[in-house]
N, C-alpha and C positions, 0 to 999 in steps of 0.2 A: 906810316905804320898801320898798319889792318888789326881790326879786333877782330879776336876767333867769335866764330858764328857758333851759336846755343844751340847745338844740335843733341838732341834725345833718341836717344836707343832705347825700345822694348824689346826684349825675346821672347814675344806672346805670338802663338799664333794670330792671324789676321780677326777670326772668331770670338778669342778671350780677349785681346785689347780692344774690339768697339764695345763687346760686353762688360768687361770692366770698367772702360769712362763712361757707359750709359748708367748701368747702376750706382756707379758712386755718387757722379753729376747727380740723376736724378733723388739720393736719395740725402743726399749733403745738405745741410742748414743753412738757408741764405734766405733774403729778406724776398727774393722774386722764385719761384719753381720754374726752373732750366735743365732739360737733361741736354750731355753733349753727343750726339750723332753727325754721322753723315746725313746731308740732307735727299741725295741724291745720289744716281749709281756713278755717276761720273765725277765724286767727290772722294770715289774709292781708285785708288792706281795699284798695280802689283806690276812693276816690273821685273823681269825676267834675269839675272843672271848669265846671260847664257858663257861667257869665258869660266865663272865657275865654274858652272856645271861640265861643261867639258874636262874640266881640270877632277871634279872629283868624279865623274864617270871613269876613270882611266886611273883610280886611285882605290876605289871602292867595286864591288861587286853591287850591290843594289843599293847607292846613293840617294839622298831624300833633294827632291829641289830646291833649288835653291833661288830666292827673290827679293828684292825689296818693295815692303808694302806701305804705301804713303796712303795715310787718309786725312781726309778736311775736315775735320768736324766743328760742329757749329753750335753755337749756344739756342737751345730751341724754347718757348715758353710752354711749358707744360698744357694751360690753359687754351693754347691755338686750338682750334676745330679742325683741322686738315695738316700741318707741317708734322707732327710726330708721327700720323701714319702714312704718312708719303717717306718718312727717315726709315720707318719700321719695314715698309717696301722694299726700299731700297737696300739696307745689310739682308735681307733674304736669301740673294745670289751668293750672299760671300760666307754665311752663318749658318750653324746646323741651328735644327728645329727646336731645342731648348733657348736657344740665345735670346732669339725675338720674343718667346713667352717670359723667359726673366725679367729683359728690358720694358714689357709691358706689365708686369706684376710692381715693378720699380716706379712706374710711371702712375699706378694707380693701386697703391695702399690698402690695404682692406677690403678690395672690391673689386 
């Protein structure tokens, strides 16, 4: 017999869900300072859809695309010198220009 596998659905754009587990991570009570990002660009997947899409192209007049987005995030130490702005780099490609300044306002409090 198989156990069901613990799979998690968001409906956040790819945008609001790194920016939402960075901010909360980093702003969360815990005994070490961890935000959770991707570390790297290749830690971000969006695959494609494409049999939907064709299904709702031919269903709809101007259809939104449609993908699944897999990210790896990883528990990062706030305190590292170099890992949080190699993570901050990297959501760049995939995040509008607000995201990475929140994430970095999260990461560093007061200042």
């Amino acid at each position: 017999m198989h156990s069901p596998v613990d799979t998690k659905y968001a409906h956040l754009t790819l945008d609001e869900l790194i920016t939402a587990f960075a901010v909360h991570s980093a702003e969360a009570l815990h005994e070490r300072r961890t935000v959770l990002l991707p570390v790297q660009v290749d830690d971000i997947l969006i695959r494609r859809r494409h049999h939907y899409n064709r299904y709702l192209s031919k269903r709809s007049a101007n259809p939104l695309d449609d993908a699944e987005q897999l990210v790896l995030f990883t528990h990062i130490d706030v305190t590292d010198s170099e890992t949080p702005g190699e993570a901050l780099a990297a959501i760049r490609g995939v995040c509008g220009k607000h995201s990475p300044a929140r994430v970095y306002s999260a990461l560093n409090p007061g200042g």
